[in-house]
C-alpha positions in Angstrom: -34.9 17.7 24.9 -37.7 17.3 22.2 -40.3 19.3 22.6 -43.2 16.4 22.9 -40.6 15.3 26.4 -41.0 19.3 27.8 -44.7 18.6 26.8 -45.0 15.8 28.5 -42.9 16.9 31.6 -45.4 19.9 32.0 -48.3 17.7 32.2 -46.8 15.7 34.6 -46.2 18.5 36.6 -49.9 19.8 36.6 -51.0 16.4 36.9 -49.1 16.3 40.2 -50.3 19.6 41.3 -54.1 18.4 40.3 -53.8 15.3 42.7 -52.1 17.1 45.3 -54.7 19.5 45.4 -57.5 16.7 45.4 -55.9 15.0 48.5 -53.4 12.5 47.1 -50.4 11.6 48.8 -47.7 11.4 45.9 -45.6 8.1 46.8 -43.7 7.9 43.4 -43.0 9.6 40.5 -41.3 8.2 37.5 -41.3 4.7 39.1 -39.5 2.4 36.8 -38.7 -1.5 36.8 -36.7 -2.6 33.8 -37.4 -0.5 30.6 -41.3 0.2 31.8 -42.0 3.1 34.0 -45.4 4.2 35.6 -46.0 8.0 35.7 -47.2 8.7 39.4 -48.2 6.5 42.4 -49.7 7.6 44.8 -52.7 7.1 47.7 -56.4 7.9 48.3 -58.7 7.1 50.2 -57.2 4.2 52.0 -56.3 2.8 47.9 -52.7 2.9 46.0 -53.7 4.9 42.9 -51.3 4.2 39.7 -51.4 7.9 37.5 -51.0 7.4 34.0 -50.6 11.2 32.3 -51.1 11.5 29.0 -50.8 15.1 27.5 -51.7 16.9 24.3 -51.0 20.0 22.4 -54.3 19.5 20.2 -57.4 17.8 19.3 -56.5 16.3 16.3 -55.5 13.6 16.8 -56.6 10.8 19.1 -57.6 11.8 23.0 -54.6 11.7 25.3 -56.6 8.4 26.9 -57.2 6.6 24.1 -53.1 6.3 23.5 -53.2 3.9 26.7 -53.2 0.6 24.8 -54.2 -3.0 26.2 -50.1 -3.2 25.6 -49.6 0.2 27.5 -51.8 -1.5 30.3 -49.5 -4.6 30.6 -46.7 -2.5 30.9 -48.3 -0.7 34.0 -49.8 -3.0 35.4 -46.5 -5.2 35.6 -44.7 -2.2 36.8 -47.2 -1.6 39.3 -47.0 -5.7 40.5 -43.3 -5.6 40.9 -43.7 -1.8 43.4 -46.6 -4.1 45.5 -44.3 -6.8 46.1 -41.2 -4.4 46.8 -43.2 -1.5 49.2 -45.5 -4.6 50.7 -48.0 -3.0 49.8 -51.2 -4.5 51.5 -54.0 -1.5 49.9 -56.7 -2.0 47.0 -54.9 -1.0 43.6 -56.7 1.5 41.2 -55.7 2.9 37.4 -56.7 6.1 36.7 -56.2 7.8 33.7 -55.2 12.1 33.8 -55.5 13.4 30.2 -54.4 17.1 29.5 -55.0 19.0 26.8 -52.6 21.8 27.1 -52.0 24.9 24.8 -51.3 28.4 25.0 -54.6 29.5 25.3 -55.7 26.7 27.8 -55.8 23.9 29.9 -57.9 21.0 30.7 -58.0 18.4 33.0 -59.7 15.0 33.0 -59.5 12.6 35.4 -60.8 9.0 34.4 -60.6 7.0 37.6 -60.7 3.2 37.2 -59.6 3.6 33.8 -58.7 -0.1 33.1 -58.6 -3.2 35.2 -56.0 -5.7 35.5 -57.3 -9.0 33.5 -57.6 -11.9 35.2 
């Protein structure tokens, strides 16, 4: 496995743990439809709560949120229509954003709740 995947997996994995710990009730993880896949769905507060995780090894380059593209939105948000009509799911929908910045010395966590909206 490439080594950005095992990065990736491990910030899924303390993304998870981070929600968990804040109250979340993980639904999904990895939910795919066709080639587009959301990272973690979940619930909060009475809301279903789609988890993009995006993780870094650095600060060079752009911040882990900033990767999430208008494009990158489609593709979530299209994923996340298609699990509402298959669950019936009858809940306000949120996107919220968890960007880690992960390296050996450190870790840090940002949550960005409401991190886009669905155009209209």
């Amino acid at each position: 496995m490439a080594e950005h995947n095992k990065l990736g997996q491990k910030g899924e994995a303390i993304a998870l743990d981070y929600l968990v710990n804040k109250g979340y009730q993980i639904k999904e993880r990895n939910f795919r439809f066709k080639h587009q896949e959301v990272d973690i769905i979940c619930e909060h507060e009475n809301m279903l709560v789609v988890v993009e995780v995006k993780t870094r090894a650095n600060r060079f380059m752009a911040g882990p949120e900033e990767t999430v593209t208008k494009k990158k939105q489609r593709a979530i948000i299209k994923v996340t229509n298609h699990y509402v009509i298959e669950h019936e799911v009858d809940k306000e929908v949120r996107f919220d954003i968890v960007s880690i910045l992960l390296t050996d010395e450190l870790c840090e966590i940002d949550h960005m709740e409401d991190a886009f909206y669905p155009l209209l």
